[in-house]
BAVONU-340714 format. One record per residue (C-alpha): residue number from 1; residue in one letter; x negated, y, z. Coordinates in steps of 0.5 Angstrom, whole numbers, plus 500, padded with zeros to 3 digits. Example, Ala and Ser with C-alpha at 12.3 -4.5 7.8 and 13.67 -1.06 7.14 Angstrom:
// residues 2
@seq 1&type a&xx 475&yy 491&zz 516
@seq 2&type s&xx 473&yy 498&zz 514
This chain:
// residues 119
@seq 1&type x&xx 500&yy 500&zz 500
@seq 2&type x&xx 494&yy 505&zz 501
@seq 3&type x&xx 492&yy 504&zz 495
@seq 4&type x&xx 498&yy 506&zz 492
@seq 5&type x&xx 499&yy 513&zz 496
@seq 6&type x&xx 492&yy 514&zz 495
@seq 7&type x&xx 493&yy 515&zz 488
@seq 8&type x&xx 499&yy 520&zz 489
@seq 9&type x&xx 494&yy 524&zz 494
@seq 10&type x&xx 493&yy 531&zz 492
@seq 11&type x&xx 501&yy 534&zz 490
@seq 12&type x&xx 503&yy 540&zz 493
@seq 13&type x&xx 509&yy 536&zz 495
@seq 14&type x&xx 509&yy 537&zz 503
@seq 15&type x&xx 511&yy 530&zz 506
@seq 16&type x&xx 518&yy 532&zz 507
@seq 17&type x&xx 519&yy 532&zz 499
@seq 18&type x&xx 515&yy 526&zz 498
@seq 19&type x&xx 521&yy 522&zz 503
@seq 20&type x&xx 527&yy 525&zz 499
@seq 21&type x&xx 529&yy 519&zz 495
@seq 22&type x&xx 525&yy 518&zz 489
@seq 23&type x&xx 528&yy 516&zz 482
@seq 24&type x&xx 528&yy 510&zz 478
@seq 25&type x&xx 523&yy 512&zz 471
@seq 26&type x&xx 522&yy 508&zz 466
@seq 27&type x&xx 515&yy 510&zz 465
@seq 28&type x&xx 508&yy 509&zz 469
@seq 29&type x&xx 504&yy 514&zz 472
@seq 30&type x&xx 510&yy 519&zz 474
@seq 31&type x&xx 514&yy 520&zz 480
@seq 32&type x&xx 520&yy 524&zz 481
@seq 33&type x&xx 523&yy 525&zz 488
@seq 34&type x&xx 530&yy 527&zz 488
@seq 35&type x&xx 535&yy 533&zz 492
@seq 36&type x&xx 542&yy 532&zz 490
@seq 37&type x&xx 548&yy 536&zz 489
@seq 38&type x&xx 556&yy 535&zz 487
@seq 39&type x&xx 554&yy 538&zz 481
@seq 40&type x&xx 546&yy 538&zz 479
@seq 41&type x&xx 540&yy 534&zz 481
@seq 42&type x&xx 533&yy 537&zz 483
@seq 43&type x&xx 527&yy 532&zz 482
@seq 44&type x&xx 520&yy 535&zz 484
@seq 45&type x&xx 515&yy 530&zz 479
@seq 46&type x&xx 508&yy 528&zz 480
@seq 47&type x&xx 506&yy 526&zz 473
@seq 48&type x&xx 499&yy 524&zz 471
@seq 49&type x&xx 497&yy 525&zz 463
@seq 50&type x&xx 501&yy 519&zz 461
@seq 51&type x&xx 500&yy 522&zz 454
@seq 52&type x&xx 507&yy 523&zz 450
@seq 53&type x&xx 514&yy 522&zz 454
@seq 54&type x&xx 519&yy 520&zz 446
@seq 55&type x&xx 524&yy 525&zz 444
@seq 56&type x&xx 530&yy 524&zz 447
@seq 57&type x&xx 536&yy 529&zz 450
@seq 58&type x&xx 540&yy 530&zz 455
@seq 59&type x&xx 544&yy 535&zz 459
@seq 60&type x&xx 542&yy 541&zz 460
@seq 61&type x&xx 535&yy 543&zz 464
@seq 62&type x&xx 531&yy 549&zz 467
@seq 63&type x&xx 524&yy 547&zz 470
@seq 64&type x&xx 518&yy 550&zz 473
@seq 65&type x&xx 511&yy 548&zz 472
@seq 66&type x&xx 507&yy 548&zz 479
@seq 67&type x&xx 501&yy 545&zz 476
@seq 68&type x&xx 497&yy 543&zz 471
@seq 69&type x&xx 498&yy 543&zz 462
@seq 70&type x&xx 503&yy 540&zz 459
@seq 71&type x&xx 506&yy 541&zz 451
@seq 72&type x&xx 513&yy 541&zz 451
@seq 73&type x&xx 517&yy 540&zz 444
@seq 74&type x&xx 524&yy 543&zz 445
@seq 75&type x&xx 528&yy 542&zz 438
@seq 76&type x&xx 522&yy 544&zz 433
@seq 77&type x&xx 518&yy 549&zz 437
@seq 78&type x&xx 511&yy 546&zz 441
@seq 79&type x&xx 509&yy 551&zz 447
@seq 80&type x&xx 503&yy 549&zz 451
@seq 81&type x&xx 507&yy 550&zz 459
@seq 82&type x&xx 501&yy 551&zz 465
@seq 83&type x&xx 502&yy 554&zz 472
@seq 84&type x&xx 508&yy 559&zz 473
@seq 85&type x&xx 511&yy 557&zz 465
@seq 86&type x&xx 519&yy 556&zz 465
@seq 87&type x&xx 523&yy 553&zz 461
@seq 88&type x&xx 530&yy 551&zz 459
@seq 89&type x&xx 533&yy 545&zz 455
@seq 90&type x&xx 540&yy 547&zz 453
@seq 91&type x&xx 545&yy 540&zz 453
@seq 92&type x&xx 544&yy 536&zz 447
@seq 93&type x&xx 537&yy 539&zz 445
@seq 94&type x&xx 532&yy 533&zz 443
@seq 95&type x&xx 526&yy 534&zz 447
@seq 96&type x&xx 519&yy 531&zz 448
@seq 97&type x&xx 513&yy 533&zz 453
@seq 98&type x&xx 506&yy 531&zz 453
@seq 99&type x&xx 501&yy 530&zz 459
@seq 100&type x&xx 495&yy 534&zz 458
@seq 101&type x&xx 492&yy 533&zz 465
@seq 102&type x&xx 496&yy 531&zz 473
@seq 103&type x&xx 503&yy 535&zz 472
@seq 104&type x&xx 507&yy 537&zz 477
@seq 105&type x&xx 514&yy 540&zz 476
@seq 106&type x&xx 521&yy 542&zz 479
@seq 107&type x&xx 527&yy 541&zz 474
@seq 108&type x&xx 534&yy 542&zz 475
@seq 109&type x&xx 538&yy 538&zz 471
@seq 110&type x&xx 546&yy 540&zz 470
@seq 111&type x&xx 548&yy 533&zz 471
@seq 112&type x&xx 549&yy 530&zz 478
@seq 113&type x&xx 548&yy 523&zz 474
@seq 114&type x&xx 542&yy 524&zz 471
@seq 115&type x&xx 538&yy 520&zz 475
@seq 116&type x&xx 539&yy 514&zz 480
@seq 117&type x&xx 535&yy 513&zz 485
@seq 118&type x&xx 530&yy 507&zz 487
@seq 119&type x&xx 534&yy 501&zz 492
């Protein structure tokens, strides 16, 4: 178990963050802790540079980079996200990201079902 903990060491998440429920995810490398809401999900993300997250869409969501580099590709535009960039991902629009270093993110999505959390 330390070897795992370890390897999540270094995020700006305070432990208090790092023991909301966390999320099931189909990817390695990346991690997302959940608050939930009636009517949106809030997920903090620790995502090593996993490479590209496909394109794919979803309810509308509004994010914050905390640390790190990313590439975000919303519908045709790409744009390079660091520390203090924000974005917004209107419903239905394909997207795709790509992790260019350890990311952190705050993302609020506007679907209380996005995500479901790990049993």
């Amino acid at each position: 178990m330390k070897d795992l903990m370890d390897k999540w060491e270094g995020t700006p998440y305070p432990e208090f963050l790092r023991n909301l429920p966390e999320i099931n995810l189909p990817f390695e490398g990346i991690r997302g802790w959940l608050i939930q809401s009636e009517i949106t999900q809030v997920v903090f993300f620790d995502i090593e540079p996993v490479g590209e997250v496909p394109p794919h869409s979803h309810c509308a969501q509004w994010g914050i980079v905390i640390t790190g580099e990313m590439k975000l590709t919303i519908g045709e535009d790409t744009q390079l996200y660091t520390k203090g960039d924000w974005y917004f991902i209107p419903e239905g629009v394909v997207h795709s990201a790509t992790f260019l270093s350890r990311v952190q993110v705050i993302d609020i999505f506007a679907d209380p079902q996005r995500y479901s959390t790990k049993i």
